[in-house]
C-alpha positions as CSV (number, residue, x, y, z in Angstrom):
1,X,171.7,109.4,110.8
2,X,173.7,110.7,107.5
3,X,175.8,112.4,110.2
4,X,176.6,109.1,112.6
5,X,177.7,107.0,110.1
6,X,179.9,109.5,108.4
7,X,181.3,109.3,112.3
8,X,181.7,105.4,112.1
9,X,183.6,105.4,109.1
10,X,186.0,108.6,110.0
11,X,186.5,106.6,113.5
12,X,187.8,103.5,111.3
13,X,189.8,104.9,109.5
14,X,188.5,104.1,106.1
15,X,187.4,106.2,102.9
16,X,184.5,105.9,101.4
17,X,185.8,104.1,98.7
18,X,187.7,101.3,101.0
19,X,184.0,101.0,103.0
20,X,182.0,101.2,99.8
21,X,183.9,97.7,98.8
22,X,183.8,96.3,102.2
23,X,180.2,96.6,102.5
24,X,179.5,96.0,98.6
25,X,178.0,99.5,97.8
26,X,178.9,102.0,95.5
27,X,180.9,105.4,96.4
28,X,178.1,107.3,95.4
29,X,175.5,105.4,98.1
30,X,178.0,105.7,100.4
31,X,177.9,109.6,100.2
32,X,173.9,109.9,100.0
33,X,174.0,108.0,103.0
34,X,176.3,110.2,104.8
35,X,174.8,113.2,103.7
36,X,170.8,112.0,104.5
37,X,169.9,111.8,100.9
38,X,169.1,108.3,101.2
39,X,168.3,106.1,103.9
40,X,170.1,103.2,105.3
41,X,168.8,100.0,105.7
42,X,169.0,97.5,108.2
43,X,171.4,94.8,107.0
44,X,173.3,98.0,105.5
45,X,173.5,99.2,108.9
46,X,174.3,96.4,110.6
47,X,177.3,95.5,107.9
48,X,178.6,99.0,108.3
49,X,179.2,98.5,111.9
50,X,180.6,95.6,111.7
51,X,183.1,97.0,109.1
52,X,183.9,99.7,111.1
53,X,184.3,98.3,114.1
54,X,181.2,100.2,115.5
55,X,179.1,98.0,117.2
56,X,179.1,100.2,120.2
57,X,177.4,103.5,118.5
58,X,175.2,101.0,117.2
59,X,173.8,99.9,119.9
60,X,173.4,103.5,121.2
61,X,171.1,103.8,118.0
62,X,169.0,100.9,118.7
63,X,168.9,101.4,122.4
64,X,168.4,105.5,121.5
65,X,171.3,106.2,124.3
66,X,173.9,108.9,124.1
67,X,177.0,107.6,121.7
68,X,179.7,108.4,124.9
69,X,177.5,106.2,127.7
70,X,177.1,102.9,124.9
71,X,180.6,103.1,124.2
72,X,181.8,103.2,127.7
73,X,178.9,100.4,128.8
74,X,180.4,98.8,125.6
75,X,183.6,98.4,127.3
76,X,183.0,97.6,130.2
77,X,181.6,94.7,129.1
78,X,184.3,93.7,127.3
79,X,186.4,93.8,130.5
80,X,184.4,91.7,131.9
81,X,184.1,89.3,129.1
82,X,188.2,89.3,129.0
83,X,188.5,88.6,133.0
84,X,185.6,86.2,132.8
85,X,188.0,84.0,129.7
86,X,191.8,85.3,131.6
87,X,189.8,83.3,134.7
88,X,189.0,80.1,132.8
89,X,192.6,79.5,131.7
């Protein structure tokens, strides 16, 4: 898991200092949860996808899916959201 959300956060862009304040943990958590020495919680899961922008890897996580297939099912359901709302305008 450690390894995923290390993945999450490279993929933002942020360090673990800017994600550490965004998701109101410490630096050090940040790091035992990267490395495996802690485990993540739900809600602390959930907020670090949404502050990384990850909602696609995780819902590979919950739906235990390869990472590559959520993203691109991700996606295409955004295309479809977007021509769905372009069509209602």
């Amino acid at each position: 898991m450690g390894a995923v959300l290390k993945r999450m956060r490279r993929r933002s862009g942020l360090s673990q200092e800017a994600l550490a304040e965004k998701i109101h943990m410490s630096r050090s958590n940040i790091s035992k949860l990267e490395s495996g020495k802690l485990d993540v919680r739900g809600k602390d899961l959930i907020r670090w996808a949404q502050e990384t922008s990850s909602q696609d890897i995780l819902v590979a996580l919950v739906c235990n899916v390869d990472i590559a297939t959520a993203t691109d099912m991700f996606m295409q359901v955004t295309r479809i959201a977007g021509t769905i709302l372009i069509g209602w305008f």
